[in-house]
BALOFI-661897 format. One record per atom (N, C-alpha, C, O, CB): residue number from 1; residue in three letters; atom name; x, y, z. Coordinates in steps of 0.1 Angstrom, whole numbers. Last residue first. Glycine has a CB too. Layout:
# residues N
REC   k   r  a  east north    up
REC NUM Ala CA     X     Y     Z
...
***
This chain:
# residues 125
REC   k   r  a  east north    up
REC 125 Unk  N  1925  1176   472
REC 125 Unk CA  1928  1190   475
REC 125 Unk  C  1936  1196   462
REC 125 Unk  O  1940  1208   462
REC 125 Unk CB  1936  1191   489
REC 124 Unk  N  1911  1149   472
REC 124 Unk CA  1920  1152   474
REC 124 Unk  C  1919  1171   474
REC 124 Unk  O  1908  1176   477
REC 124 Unk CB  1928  1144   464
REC 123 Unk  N  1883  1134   495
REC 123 Unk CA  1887  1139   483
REC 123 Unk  C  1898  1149   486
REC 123 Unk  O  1898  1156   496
REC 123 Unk CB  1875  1145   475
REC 122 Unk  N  1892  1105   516
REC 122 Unk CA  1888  1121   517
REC 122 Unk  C  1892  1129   502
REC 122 Unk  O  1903  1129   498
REC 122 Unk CB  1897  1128   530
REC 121 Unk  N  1893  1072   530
REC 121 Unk CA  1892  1082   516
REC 121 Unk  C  1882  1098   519
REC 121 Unk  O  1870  1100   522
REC 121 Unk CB  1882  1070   502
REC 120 Unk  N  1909  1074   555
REC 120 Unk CA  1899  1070   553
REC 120 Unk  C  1901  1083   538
REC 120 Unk  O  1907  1094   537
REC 120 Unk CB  1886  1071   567
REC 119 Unk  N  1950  1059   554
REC 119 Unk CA  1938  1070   557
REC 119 Unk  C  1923  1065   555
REC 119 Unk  O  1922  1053   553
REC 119 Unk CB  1940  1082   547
REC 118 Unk  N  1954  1023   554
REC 118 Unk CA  1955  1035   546
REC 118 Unk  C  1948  1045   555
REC 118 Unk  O  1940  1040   564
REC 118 Unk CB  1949  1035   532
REC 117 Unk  N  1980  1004   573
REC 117 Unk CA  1966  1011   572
REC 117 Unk  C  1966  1019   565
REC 117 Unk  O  1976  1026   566
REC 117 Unk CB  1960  1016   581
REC 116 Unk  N  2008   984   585
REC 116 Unk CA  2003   998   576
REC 116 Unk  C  1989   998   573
REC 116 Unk  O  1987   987   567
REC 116 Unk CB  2011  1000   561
REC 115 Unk  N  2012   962   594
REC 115 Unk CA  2005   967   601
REC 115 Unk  C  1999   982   594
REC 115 Unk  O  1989   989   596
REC 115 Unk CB  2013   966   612
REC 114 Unk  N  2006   935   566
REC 114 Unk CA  2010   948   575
REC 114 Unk  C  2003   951   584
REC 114 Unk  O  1991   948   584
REC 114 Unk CB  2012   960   570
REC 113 Unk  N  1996   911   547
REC 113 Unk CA  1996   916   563
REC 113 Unk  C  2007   926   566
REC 113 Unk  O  2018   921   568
REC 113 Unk CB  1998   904   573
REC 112 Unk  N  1991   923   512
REC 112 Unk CA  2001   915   523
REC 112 Unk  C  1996   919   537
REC 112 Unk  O  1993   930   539
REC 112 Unk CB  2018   919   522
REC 111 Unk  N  1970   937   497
REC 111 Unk CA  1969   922   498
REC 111 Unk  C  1980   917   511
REC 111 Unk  O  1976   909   519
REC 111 Unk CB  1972   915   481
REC 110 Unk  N  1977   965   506
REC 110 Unk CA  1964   959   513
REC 110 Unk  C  1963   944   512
REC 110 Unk  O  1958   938   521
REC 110 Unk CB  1951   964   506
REC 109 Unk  N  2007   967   498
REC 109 Unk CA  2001   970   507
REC 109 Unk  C  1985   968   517
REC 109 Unk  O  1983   968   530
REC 109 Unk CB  2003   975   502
REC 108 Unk  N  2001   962   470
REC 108 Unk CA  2006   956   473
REC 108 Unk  C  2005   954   489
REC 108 Unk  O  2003   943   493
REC 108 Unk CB  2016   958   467
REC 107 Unk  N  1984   985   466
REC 107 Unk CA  1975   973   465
REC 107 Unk  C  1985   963   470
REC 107 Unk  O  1979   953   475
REC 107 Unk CB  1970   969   451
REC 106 Unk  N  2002  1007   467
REC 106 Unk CA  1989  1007   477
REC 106 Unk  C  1983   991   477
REC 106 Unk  O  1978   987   487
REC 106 Unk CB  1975  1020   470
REC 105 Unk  N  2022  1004   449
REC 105 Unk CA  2024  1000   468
REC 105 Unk  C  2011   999   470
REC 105 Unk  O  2008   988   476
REC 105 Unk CB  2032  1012   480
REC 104 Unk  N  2002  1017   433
REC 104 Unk CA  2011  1006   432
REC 104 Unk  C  2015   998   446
REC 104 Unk  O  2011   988   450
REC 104 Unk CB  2023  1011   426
REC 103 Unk  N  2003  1043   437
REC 103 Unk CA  1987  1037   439
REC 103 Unk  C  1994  1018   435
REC 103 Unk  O  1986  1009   437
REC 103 Unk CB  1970  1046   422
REC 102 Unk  N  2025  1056   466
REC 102 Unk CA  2018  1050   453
REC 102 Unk  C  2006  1041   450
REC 102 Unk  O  2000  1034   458
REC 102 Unk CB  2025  1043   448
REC 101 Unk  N  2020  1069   497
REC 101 Unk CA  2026  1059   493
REC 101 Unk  C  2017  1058   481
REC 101 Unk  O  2005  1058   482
REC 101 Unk CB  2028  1048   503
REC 100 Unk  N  2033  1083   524
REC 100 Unk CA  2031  1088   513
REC 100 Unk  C  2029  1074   505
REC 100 Unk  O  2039  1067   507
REC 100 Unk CB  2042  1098   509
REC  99 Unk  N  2032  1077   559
REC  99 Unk CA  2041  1071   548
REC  99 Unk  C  2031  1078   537
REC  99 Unk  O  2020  1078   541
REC  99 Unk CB  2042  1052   547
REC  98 Unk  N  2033  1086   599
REC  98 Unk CA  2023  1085   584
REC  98 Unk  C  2035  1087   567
REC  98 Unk  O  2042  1097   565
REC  98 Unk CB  2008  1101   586
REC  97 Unk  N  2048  1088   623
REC  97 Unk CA  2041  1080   617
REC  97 Unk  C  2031  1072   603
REC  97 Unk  O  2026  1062   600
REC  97 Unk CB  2037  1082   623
REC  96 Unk  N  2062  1113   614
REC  96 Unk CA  2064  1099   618
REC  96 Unk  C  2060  1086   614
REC  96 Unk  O  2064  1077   607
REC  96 Unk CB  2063  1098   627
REC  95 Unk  N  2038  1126   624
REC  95 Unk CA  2046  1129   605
REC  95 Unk  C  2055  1114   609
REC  95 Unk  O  2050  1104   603
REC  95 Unk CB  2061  1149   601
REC  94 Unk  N  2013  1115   643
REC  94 Unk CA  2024  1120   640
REC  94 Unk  C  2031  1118   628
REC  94 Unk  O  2030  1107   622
REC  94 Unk CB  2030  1118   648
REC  93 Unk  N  1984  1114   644
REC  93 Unk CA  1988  1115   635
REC  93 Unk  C  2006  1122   634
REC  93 Unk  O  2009  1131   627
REC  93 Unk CB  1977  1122   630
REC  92 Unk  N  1966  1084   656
REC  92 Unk CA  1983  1085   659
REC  92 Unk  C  1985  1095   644
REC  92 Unk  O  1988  1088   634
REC  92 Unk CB  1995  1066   660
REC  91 Unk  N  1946  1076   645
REC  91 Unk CA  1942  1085   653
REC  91 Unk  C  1959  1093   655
REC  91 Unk  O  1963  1104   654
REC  91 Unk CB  1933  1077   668
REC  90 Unk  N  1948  1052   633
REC  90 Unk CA  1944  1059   624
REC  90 Unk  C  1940  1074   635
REC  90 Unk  O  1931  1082   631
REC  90 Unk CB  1930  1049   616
REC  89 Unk  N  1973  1028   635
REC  89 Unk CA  1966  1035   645
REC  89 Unk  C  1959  1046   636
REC  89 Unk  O  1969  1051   630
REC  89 Unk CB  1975  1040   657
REC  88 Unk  N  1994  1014   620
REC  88 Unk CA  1979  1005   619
REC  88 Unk  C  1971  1020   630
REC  88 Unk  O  1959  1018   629
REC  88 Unk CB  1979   983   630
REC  87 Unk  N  2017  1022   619
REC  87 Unk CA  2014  1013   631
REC  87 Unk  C  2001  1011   634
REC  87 Unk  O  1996  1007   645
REC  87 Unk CB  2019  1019   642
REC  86 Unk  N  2019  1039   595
REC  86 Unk CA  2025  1029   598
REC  86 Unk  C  2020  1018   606
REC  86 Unk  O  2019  1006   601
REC  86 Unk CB  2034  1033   603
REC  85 Unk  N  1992  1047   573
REC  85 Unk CA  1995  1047   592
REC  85 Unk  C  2004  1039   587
REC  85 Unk  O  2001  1031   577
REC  85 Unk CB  1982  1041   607
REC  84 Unk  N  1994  1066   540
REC  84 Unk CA  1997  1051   552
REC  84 Unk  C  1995  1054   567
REC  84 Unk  O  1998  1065   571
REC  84 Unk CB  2016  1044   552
REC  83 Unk  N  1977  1083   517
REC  83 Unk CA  1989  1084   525
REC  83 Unk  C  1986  1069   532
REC  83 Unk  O  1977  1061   528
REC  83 Unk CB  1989  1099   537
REC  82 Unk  N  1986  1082   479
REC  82 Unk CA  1979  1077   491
REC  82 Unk  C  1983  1079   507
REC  82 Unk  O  1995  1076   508
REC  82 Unk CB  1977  1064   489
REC  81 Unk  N  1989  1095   449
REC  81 Unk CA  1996  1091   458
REC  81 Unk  C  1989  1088   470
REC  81 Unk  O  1983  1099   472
REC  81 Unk CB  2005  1099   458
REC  80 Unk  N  1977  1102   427
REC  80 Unk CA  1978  1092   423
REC  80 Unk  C  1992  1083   438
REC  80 Unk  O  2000  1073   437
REC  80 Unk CB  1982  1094   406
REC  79 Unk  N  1963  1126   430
REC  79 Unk CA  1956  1117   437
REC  79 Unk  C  1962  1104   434
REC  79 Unk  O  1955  1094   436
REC  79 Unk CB  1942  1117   434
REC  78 Unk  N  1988  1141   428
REC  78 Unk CA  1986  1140   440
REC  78 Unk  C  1982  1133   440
REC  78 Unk  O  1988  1124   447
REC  78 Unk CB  1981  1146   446
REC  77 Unk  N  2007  1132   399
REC  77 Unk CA  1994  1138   405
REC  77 Unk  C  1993  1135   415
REC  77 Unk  O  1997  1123   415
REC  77 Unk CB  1982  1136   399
REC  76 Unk  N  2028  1122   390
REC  76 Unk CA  2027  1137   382
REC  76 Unk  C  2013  1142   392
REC  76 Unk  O  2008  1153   391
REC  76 Unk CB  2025  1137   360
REC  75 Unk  N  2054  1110   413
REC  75 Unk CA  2036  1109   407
REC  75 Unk  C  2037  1121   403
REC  75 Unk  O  2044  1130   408
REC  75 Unk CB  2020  1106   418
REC  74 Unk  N  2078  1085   415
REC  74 Unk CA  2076  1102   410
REC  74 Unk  C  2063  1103   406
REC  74 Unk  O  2059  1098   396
REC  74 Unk CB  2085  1106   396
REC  73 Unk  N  2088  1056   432
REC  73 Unk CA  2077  1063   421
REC  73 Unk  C  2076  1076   421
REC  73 Unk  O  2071  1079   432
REC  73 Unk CB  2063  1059   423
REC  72 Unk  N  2099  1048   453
REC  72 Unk CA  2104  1059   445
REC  72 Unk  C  2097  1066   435
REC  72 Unk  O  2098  1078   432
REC  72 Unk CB  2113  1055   439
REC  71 Unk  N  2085  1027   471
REC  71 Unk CA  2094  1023   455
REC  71 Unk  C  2099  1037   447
REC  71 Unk  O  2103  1035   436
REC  71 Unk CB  2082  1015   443
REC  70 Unk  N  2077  1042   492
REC  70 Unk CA  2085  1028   492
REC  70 Unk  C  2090  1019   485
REC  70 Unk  O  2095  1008   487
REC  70 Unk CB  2081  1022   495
REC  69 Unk  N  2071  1064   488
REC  69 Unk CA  2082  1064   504
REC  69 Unk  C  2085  1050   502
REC  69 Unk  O  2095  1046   509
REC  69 Unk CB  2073  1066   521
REC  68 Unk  N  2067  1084   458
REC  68 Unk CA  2064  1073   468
REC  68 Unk  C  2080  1070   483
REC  68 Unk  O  2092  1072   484
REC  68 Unk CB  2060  1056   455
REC  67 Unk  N  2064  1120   462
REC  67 Unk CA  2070  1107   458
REC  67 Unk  C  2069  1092   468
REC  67 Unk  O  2069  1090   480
REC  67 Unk CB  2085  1111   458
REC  66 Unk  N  2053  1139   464
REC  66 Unk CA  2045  1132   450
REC  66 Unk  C  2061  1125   450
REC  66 Unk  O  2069  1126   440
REC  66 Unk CB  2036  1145   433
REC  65 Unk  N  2037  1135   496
REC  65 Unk CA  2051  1139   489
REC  65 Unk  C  2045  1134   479
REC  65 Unk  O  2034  1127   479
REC  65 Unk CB  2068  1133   493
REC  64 Unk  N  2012  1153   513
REC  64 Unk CA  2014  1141   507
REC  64 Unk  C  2028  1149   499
REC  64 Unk  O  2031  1160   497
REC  64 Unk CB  2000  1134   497
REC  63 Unk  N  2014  1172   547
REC  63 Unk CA  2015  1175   534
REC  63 Unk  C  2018  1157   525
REC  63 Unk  O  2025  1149   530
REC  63 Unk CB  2029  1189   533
REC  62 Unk  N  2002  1174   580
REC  62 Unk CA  2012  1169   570
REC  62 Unk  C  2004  1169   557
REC  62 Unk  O  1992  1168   556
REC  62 Unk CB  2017  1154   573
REC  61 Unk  N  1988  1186   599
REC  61 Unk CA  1997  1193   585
REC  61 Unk  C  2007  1185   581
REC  61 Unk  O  2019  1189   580
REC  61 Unk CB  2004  1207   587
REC  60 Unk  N  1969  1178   611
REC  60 Unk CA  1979  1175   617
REC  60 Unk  C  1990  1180   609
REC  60 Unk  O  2001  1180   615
REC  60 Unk CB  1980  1163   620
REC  59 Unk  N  1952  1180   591
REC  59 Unk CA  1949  1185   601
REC  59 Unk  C  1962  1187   612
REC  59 Unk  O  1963  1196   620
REC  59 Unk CB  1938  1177   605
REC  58 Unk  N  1957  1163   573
REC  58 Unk CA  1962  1173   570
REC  58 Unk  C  1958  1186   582
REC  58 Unk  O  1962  1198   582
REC  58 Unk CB  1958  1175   556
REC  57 Unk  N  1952  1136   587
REC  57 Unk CA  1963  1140   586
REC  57 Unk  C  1967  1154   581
REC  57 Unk  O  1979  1158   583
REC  57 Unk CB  1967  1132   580
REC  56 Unk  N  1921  1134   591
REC  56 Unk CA  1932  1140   601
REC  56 Unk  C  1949  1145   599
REC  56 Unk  O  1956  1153   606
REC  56 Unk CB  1932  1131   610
REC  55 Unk  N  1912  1151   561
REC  55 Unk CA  1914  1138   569
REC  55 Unk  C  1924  1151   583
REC  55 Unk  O  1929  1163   584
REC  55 Unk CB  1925  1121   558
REC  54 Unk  N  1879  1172   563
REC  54 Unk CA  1891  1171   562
REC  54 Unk  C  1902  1160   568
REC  54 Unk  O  1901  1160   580
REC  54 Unk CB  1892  1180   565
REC  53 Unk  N  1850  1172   542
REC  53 Unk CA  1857  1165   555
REC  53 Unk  C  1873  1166   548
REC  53 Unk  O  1878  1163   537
REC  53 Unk CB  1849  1145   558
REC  52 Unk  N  1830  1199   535
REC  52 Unk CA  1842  1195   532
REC  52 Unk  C  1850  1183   547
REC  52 Unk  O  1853  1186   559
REC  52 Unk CB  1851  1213   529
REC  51 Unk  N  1795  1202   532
REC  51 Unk CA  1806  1207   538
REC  51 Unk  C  1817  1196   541
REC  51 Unk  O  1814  1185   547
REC  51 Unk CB  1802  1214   551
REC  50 Unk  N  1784  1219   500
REC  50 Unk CA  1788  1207   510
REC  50 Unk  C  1798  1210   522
REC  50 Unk  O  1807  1218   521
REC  50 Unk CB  1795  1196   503
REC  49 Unk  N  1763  1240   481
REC  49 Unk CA  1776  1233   494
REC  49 Unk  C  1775  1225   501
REC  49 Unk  O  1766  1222   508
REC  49 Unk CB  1780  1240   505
REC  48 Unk  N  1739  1246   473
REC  48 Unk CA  1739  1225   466
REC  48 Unk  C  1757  1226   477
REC  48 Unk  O  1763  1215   480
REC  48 Unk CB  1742  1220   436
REC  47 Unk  N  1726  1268   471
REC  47 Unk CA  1738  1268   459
REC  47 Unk  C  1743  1252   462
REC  47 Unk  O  1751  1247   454
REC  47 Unk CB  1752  1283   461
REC  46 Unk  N  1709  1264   492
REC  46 Unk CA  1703  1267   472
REC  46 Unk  C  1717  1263   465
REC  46 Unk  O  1717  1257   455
REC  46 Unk CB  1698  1287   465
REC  45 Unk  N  1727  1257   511
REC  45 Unk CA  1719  1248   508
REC  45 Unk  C  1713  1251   497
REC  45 Unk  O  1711  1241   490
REC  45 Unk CB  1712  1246   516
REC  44 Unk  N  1735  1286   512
REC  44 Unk CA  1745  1275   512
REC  44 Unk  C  1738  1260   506
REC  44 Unk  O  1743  1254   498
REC  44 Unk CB  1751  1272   529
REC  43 Unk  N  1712  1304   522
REC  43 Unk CA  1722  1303   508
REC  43 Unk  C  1732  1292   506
REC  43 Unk  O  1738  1292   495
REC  43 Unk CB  1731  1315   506
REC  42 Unk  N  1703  1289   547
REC  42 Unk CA  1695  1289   531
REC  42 Unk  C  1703  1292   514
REC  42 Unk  O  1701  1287   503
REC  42 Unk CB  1685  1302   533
REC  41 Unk  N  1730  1272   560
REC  41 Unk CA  1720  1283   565
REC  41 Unk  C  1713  1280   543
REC  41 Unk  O  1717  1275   533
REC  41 Unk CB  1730  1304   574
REC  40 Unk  N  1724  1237   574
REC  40 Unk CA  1730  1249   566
REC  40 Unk  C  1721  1259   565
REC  40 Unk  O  1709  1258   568
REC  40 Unk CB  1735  1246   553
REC  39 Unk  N  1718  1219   589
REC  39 Unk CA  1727  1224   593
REC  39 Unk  C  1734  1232   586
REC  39 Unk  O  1746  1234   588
REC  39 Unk CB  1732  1217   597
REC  38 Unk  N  1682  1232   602
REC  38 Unk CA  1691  1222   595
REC  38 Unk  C  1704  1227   595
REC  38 Unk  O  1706  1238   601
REC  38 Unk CB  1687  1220   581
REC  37 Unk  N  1663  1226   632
REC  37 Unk CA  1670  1236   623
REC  37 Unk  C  1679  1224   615
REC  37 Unk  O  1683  1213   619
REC  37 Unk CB  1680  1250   632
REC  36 Unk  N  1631  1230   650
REC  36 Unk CA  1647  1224   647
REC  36 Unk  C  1650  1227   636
REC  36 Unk  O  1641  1230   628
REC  36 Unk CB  1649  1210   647
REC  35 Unk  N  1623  1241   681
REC  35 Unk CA  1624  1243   665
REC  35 Unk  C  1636  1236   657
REC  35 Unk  O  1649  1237   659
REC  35 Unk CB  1625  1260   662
REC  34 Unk  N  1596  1233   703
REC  34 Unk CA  1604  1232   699
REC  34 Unk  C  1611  1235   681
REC  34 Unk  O  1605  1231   670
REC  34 Unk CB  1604  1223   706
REC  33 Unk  N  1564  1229   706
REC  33 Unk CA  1574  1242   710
REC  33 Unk  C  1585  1246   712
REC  33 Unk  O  1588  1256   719
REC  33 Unk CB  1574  1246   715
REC  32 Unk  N  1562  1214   683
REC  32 Unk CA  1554  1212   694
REC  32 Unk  C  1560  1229   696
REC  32 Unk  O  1560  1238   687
REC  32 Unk CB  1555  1198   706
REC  31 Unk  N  1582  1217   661
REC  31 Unk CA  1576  1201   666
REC  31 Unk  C  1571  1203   679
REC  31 Unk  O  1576  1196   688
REC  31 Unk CB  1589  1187   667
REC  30 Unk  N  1588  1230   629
REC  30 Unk CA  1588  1235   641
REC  30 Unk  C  1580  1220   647
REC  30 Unk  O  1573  1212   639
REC  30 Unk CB  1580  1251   642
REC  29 Unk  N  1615  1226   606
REC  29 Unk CA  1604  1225   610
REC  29 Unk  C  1599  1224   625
REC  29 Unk  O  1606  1218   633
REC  29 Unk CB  1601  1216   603
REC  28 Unk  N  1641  1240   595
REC  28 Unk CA  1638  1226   594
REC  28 Unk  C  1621  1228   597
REC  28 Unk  O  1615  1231   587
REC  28 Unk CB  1648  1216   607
REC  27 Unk  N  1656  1274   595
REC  27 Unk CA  1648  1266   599
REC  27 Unk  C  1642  1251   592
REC  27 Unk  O  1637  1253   581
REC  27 Unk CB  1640  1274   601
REC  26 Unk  N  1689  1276   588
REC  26 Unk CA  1678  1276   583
REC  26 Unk  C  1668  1266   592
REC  26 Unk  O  1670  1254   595
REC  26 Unk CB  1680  1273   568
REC  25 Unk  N  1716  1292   608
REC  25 Unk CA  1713  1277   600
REC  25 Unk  C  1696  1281   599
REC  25 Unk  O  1691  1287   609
REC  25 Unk CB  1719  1260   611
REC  24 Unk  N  1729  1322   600
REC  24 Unk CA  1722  1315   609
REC  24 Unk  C  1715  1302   600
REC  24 Unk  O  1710  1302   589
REC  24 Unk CB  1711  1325   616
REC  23 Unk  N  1762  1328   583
REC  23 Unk CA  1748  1328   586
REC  23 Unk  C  1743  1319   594
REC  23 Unk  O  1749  1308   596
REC  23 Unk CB  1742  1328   576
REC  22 Unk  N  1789  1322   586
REC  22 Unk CA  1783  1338   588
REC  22 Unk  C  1769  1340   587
REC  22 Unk  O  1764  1351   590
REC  22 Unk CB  1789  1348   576
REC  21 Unk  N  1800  1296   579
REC  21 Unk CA  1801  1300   598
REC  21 Unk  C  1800  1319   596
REC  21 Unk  O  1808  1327   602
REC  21 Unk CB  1823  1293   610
REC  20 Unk  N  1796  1277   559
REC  20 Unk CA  1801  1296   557
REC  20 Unk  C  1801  1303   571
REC  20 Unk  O  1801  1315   572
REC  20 Unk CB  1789  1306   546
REC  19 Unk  N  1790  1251   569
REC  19 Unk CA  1799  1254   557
REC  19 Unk  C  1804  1275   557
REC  19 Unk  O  1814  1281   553
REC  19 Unk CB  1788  1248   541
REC  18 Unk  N  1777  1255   593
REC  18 Unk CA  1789  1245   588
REC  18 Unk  C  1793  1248   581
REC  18 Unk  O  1805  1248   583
REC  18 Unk CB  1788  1234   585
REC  17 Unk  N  1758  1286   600
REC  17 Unk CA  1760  1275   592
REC  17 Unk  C  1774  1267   589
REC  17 Unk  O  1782  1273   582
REC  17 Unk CB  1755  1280   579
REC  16 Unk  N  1748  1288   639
REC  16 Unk CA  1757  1295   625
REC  16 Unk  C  1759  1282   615
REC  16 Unk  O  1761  1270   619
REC  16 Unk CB  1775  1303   631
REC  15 Unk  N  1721  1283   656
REC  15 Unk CA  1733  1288   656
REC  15 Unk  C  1741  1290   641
REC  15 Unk  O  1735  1296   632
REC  15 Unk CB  1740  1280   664
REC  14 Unk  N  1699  1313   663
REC  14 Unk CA  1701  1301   658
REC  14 Unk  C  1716  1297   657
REC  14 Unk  O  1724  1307   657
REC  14 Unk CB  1696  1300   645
REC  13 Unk  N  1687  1323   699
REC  13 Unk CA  1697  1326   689
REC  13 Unk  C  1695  1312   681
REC  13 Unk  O  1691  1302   687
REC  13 Unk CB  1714  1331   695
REC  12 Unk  N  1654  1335   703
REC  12 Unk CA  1661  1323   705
REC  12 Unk  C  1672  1329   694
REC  12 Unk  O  1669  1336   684
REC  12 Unk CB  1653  1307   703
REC  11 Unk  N  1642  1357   699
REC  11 Unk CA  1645  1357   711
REC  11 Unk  C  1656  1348   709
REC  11 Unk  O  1668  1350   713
REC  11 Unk CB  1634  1355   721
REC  10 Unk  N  1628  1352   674
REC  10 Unk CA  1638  1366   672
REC  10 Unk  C  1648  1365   690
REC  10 Unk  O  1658  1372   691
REC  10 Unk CB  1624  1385   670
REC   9 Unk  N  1612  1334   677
REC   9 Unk CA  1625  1330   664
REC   9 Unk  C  1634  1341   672
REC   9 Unk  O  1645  1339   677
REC   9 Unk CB  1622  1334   642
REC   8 Unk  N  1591  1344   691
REC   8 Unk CA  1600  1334   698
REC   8 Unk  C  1611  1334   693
REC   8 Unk  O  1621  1335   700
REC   8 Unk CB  1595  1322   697
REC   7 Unk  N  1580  1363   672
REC   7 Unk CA  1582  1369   687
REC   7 Unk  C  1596  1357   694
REC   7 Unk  O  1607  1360   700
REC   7 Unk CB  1562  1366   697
REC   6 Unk  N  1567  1344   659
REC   6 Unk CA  1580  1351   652
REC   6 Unk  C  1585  1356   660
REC   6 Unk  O  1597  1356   658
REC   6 Unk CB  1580  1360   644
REC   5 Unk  N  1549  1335   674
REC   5 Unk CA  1559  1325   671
REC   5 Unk  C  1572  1335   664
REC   5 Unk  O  1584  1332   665
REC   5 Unk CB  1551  1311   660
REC   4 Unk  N  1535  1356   684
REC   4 Unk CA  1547  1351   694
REC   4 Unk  C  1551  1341   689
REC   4 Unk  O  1557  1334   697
REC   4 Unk CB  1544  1348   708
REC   3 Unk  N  1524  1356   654
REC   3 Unk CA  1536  1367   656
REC   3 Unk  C  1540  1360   671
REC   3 Unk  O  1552  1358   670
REC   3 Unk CB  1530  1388   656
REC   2 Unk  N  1503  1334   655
REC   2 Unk CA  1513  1337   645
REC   2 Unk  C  1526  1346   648
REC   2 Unk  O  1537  1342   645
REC   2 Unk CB  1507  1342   635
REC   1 Unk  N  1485  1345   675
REC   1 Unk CA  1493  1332   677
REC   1 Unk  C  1505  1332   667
REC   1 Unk  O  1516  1331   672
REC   1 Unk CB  1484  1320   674
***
């Protein structure tokens, strides 16, 4: 009984780990005659990887300016710059559409009605 379960592993493909897409994702636990798997393979999960959310905006490659777009502010640090939707749409990633903007603006920005929206918080790069 033991080996056509190993018999089975070797037939079925696993698929590949989220974070290093070169190994097969680690088995989870087996549930009748079905196998379910986790979404990292074994060395990725000892060494504690995560796998990295990227916002859409840099997906869309826009780059943050380390200058603000609506008081000038000069930031010596990326995270001290935020990006904006103009038009409130968090999907619309055109360069157009999306403002660089200070951790200053930022609050001025959330207390007034705009239509401007921030990104969803993604650790910086």
């Amino acid at each position: 009984m033991p080996f056509e379960r190993f018999k089975l592993n070797i037939v079925m493909q696993r698929p590949l780990c989220l974070v290093c897409h070169g190994n097969p994702v680690a088995i989870n636990y087996h549930s009748g005659d079905k196998i379910r798997y986790r979404k990292l393979c074994s060395v990725c999960n000892r060494k504690g990887r995560k796998n990295r959310q990227v916002p859409a905006w840099v997906k869309a490659g826009y780059k943050k300016k380390l200058n603000c777009e609506k008081c000038s502010f000069k930031a010596k640090i990326a995270s001290q710059i935020f990006v904006f939707y103009l038009d409130g749409n968090l999907k619309n990633n055109d360069w157009l559409n999306l403002r660089s903007v200070c951790a200053n603006c930022r609050i001025e920005l959330n207390l007034t009605k705009t239509t401007w929206r921030e990104s969803p918080l993604v650790a910086d790069y």
